[in-house]
N, C-alpha and C positions, 0 to 999 in steps of 0.2 A: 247583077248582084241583088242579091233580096236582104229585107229587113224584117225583124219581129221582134215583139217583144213577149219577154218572158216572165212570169212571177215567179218569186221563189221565196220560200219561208225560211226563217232566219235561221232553223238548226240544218236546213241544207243549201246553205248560202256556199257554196264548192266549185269550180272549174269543172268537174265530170257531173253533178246534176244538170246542171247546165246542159253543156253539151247531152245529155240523155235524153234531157227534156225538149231539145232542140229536133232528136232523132226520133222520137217518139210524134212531135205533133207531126211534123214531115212527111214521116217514115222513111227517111233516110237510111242510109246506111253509114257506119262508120267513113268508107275511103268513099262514100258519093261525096261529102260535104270536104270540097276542095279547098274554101277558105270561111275561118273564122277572126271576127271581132268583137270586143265590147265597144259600141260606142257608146253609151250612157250607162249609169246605174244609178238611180237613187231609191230612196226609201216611202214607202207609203204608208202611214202610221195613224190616218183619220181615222180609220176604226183599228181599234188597240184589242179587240176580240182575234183580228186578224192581219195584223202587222205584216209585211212582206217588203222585199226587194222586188225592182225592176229592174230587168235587162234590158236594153236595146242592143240586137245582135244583130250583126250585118255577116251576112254568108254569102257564099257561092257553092254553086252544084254542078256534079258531071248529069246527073239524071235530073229532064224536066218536072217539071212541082205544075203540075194543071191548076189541081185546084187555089191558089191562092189567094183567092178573094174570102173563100170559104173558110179560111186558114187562120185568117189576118195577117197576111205576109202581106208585101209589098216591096214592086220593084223599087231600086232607088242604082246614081250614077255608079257607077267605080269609081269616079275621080270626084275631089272632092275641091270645092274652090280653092285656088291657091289665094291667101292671106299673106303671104311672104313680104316685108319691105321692099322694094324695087334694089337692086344692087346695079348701079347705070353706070357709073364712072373705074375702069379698070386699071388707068394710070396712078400713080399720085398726084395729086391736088398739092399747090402750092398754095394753100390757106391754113389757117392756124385757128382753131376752135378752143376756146378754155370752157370746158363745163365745169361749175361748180357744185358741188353735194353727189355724193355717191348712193345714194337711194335709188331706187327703183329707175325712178324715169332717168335719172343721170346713167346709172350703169348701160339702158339700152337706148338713151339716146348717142352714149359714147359705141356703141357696138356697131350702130349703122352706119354713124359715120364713120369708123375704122372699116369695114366690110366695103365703103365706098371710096378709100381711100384719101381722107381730109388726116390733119396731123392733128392728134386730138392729147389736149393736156386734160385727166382729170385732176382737180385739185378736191380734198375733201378737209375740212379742219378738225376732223379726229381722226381718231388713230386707225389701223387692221382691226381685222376681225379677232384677232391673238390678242394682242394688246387692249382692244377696247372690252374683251370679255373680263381678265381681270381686273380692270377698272371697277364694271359693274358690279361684280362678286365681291371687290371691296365694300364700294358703296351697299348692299345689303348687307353684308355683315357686321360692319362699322358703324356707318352713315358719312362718309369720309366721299365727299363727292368733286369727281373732276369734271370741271363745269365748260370740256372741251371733248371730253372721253366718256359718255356716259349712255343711257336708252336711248338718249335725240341725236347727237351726235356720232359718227364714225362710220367706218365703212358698212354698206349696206343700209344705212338710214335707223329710222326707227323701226321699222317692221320684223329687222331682226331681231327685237328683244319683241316677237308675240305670238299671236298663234300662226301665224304665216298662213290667211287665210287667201285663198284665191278665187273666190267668188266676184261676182260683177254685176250690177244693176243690169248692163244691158251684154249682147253678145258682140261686144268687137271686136275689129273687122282682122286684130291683127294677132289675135287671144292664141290661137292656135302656134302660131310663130315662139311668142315667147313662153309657153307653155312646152315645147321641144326644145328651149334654149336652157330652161329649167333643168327637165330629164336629163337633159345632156350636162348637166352640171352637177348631176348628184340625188334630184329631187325624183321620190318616188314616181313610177311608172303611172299608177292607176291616181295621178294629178288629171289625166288625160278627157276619165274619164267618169270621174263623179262628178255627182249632181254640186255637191259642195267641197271642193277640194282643199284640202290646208296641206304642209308641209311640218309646222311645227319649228319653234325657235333653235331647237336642238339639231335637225336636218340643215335648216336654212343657213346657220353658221356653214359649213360646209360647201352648201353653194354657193355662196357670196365667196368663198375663197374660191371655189372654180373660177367662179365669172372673172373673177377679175386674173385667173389666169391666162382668160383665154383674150380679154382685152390686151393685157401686156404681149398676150401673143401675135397680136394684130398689130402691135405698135404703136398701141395707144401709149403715154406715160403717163405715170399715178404719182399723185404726190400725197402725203396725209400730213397733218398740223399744217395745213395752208388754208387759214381761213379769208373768203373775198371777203373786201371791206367796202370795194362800191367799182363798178365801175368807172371808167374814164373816159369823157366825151366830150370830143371837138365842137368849134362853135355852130356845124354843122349839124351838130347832134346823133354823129355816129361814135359807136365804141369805137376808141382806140386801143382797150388794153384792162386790163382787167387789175387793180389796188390789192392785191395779198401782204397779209401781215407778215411778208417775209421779204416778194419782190413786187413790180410792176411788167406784167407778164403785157407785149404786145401781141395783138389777135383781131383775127376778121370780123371775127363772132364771137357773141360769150351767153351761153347759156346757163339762165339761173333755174339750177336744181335743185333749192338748199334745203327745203324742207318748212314746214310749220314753227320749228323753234328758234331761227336765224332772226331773233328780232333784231338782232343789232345791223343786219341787212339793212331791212327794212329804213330805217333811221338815212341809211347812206345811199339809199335809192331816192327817199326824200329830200335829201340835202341836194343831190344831182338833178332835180325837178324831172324826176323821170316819174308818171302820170301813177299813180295807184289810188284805191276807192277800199272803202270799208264794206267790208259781208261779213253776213249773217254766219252764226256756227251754232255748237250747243256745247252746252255745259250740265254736270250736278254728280251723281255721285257712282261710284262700284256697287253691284249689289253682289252679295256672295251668299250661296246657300248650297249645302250639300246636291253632291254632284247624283246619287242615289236619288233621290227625292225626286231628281230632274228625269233621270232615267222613267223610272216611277210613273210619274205623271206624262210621261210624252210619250212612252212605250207600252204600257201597261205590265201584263204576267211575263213576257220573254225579254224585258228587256236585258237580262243577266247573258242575253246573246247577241244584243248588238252594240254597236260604238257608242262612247258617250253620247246623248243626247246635247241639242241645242235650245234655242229658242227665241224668237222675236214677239217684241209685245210692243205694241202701239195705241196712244190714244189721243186724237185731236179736240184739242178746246177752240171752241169760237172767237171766245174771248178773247184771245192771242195771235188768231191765226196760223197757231204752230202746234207744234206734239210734244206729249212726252213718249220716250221710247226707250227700248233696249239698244244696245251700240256695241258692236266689238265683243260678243259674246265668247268664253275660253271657257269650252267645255272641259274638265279635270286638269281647270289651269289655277293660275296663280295672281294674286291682285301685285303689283309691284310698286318701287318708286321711280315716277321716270321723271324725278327734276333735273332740272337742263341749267337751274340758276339757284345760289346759295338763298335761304330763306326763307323760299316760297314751296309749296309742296305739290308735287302732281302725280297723279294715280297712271297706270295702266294694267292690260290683262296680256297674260302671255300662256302659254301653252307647249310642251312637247308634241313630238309628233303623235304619241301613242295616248296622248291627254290621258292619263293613268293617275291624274291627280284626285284625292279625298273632295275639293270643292268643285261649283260653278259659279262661272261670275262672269255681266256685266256690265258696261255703265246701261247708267239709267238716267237719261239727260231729257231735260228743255230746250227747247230751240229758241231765240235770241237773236234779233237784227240789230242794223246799225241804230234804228232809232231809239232801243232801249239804252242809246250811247249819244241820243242828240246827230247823229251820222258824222260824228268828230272824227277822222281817219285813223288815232290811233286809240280811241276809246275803247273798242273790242280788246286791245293790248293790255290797255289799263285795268278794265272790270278780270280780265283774267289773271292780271297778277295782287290784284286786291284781294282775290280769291283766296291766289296759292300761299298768300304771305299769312291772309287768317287762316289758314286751315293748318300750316304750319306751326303757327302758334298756338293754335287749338290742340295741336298733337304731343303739344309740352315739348318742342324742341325734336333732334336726332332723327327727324325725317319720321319720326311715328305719328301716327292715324288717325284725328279722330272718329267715333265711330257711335254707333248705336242700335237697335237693333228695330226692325221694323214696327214692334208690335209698338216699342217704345217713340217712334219716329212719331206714328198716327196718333198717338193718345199724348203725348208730345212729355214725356218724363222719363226721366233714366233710372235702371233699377239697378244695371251691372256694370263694375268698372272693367272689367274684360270677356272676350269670347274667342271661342277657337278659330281660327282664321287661317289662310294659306301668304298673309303678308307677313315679309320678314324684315320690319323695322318696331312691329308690337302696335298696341292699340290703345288710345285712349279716350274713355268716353266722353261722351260731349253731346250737348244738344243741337242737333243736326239742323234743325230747321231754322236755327238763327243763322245758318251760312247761305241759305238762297228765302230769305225770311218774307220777300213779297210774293215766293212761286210757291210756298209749303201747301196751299191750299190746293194747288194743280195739280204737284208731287203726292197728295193724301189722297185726290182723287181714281188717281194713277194706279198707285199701288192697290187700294180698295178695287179696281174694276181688273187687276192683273191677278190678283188673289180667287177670282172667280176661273179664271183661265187656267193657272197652275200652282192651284195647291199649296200651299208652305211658304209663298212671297212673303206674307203677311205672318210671324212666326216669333217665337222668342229664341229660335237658331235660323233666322235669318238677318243677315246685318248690313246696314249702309255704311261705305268709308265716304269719306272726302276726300279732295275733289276731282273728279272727273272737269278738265277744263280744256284738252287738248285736240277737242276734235275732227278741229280742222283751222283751216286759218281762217285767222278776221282780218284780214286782207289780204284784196286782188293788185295785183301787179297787171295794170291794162294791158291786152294783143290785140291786133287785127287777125282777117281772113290768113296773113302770110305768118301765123304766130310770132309776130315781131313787136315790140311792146310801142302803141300806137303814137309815141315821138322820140322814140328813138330807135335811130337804124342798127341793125344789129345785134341786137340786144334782145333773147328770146325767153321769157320766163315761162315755165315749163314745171311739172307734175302738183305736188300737193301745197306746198309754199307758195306755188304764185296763185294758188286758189284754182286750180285748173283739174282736180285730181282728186282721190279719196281710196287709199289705199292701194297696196301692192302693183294689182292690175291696172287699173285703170292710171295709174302713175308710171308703167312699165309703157302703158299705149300712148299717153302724152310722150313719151319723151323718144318714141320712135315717131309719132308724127312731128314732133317738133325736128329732127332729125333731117325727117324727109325734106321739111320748107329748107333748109338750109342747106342743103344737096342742089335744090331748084334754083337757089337764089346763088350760094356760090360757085356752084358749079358749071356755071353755064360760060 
């Protein structure tokens, strides 16, 4: 099989250019070229004079191609590593695994271990994907928030209420697997095979109800409104059984999958002296600014022919050790409210598949360790709901916003009590810099050197909301080498909650390798 790559400009971005341009550098023939693929496509946009796509096409030919080096072809396998979780145990297993939180890493740590036959309970303490959508839809329309049913809560985690990105820091080992577990669930084809793949919250509803038909297909059982309260553990310091606010579920195993906003977890992991430590996350605000502008600026003259535009912006201070950055960018999304507890307010960005929304947004945070918390283990907890409660209040109640507008951010005064926005709880002005009032200096620096990179940051229609606080956890739930939580047996905290994780993917690969150790260890 041979490989090449191809460029294409964006008004002939087609399946038959392609293939044309394939038979032309060749000279192929239509029926010589016996097999085609895309394996990659992304976009190349450094020079905006000349914007293009790349292909990466993997073919096959009846007629040999000599010259290939001349070509830029290149041979590559037919086969391709297999990535696959191991499937080792064909009987049933007489052990009892309770995973708790239905997110990511829960749904496919419960899939290996059904595929290997353990008897697996998921418990999640909010509702279906049916049931948790009207929830939400309340809560934006009202401000009427069920503080068990909401963005943090319910099946699929949070990720379903966003842009359902599937990008990844690094390529793991096991990406390919649940990327075909996706497809097979609903989620578009060409997930496969971009460079930046999303799905979008509107699709992903959808797969989250596959998945979990295809776990109850397996035999997994699912239960919702069961939220864990802590485990249970002998004086040996093995789980026996897993505390649900309904029963006390006996089991081998209990994997915590619960998420980022399960503080009340946390509290009952503490009480049980089961080992956790405080980390670092980031916090600060939404930026939102017409989604054109972005095009605009990242595209140049065609961008009226390609997808939404994105963007990343980064800048390190000494002083801190840390960055300000862009986070969770929702190209033609929407800023939302995803408070998880009455009072306090928290922001996120969500997206449809076809991000066809009027803005762009997204957070624009500081990075933050345990020492800006004294390394108190549940200081991270505290500074983040100190946060949510002033910004809350700042918003004048009803889960509304406060907000201000960049230009007013940097020069530090308010001129307008409102702005068009894609948030649907309304906005209220405020002066912004009094809500991270020692980092406003880092945040002005931020903005001033991201305003040279694109255009309009810096704007009197561009606006900051409050707060962005949710970006990961501020605390680790300890494991060793056997992901097992390093004093207590049995007990495996797993994807973004135990700090192990940071979105969709890499939360879907913890909790298939967590999966595996548990296959290793019970199974034997």
């Amino acid at each position: 099989m041979f490989q090449i790559e191809i460029k294409v400009p964006p008004e002939k971005d087609n399946l038959e250019f392609i293939k044309e341009r394939l038979r032309n550098i060749t000279g192929l023939k239509k029926d010589e070229i016996t097999f085609f693929s895309i394996e990659k496509k992304s976009l190349d946009s450094r020079n905006k004079s000349s914007v293009h796509w790349i292909y990466r096409i993997n073919f096959s030919a009846s007629k040999v191609i000599r010259d290939t080096e001349g070509l830029n072809i290149k041979k590559v396998s037919d086969s391709k590593a297999d990535y696959k979780p191991k499937i080792t145990i064909s009987q049933r297993k007489e052990k009892k695994v309770v995973v708790a939180g239905m997110g990511p890493a829960g749904i496919f740590c419960s899939l290996i271990l059904a595929l290997n036959n353990f008897e697996v309970l998921l418990i999640e303490r909010g509702k279906a994907v049916e049931e948790r959508v009207k929830d939400v839809e309340i809560f934006f329309k009202k401000g009427i928030l069920n503080e068990e049913s909401n963005i943090q809560f319910g099946e699929g985690g949070a990720g379903t209420f966003s842009d359902g990105k599937l990008t990844a820091r690094t390529r793991y080992e096991f990406y390919d697997f649940i990327i075909k577990e996706l497809i097979s669930a609903g989620a578009p084809e060409e997930i496969s095979y971009l460079y930046k793949p999303h799905i979008g919250t509107d699709k992903l509803r959808q797969v989250v109800t596959n998945l979990r038909k295809r776990l109850i297909s397996l035999g997994v059982k699912i239960s919702f409104n069961e939220k864990l309260i802590k485990p249970v553990i002998n004086k040996e310091r093995k789980v026996v059984s897993a505390l649900t606010n309904e029963r006390d579920i006996p089991c081998d195993a209990l994997v915590l999958a619960t998420g980022n906003a399960s503080r009340d977890l946390y509290k009952g992991l503490f009480d049980e002296n089961v080992l956790l430590e405080p980390k670092g996350f980031a916090m600060g605000f939404r930026i939102e600014l017409s989604q054109k502008s972005i095009d605009k600026n990242q595209y140049g003259k065609k961008s009226y022919l390609l997808p939404p535009a994105d963007f990343f912006l980064s800048r390190y201070f000494n002083e801190i050790k840390g960055s300000i950055y862009s986070f969770c960018m929702c190209p033609g999304g929407t800023i939302i409210p995803a408070s998880s507890e009455k009072g306090g307010l928290v922001l996120n960005g969500m997206s449809n598949y076809k991000r066809d929304g009027h803005y762009g947004n997204a957070g624009l945070v500081i990075s933050v360790s345990p020492k800006d918390w004294n390394n108190t283990l549940f200081g991270g907890i505290i500074l983040q709901k100190e946060i949510e409660m002033k910004c809350y209040n700042a918003g004048k109640g009803g889960y509304r916003a406060p907000f201000c507008t960049t230009v007013d951010f940097v020069e530090k005064r308010i001129r307008t009590d409102n702005a068009p926005s894609s948030y649907p709880r309304g906005l209220t002005a405020y002066p912004l810099w009094e809500i991270y009032e020692d980092k406003y200096d880092f945040f002005k620096t931020a903005l001033s050197d991201f305003d040279k990179k694109i255009k309009g940051i810096i704007s009197d229609s561009t606006i900051l909301i409050a707060p962005e606080t949710r970006t990961s956890s501020p605390i680790r739930i300890k494991r060793d080498q056997n992901f097992m939580s390093v004093n207590t047996q049995f007990l495996f905290p797993c994807g973004e909650g135990a700090g192990y994780a940071g979105g969709i993917i890499s939360s879907a690969v913890d909790g298939v390798k967590v999966a595996e150790k548990i296959i290793d260890i019970l199974g034997r």
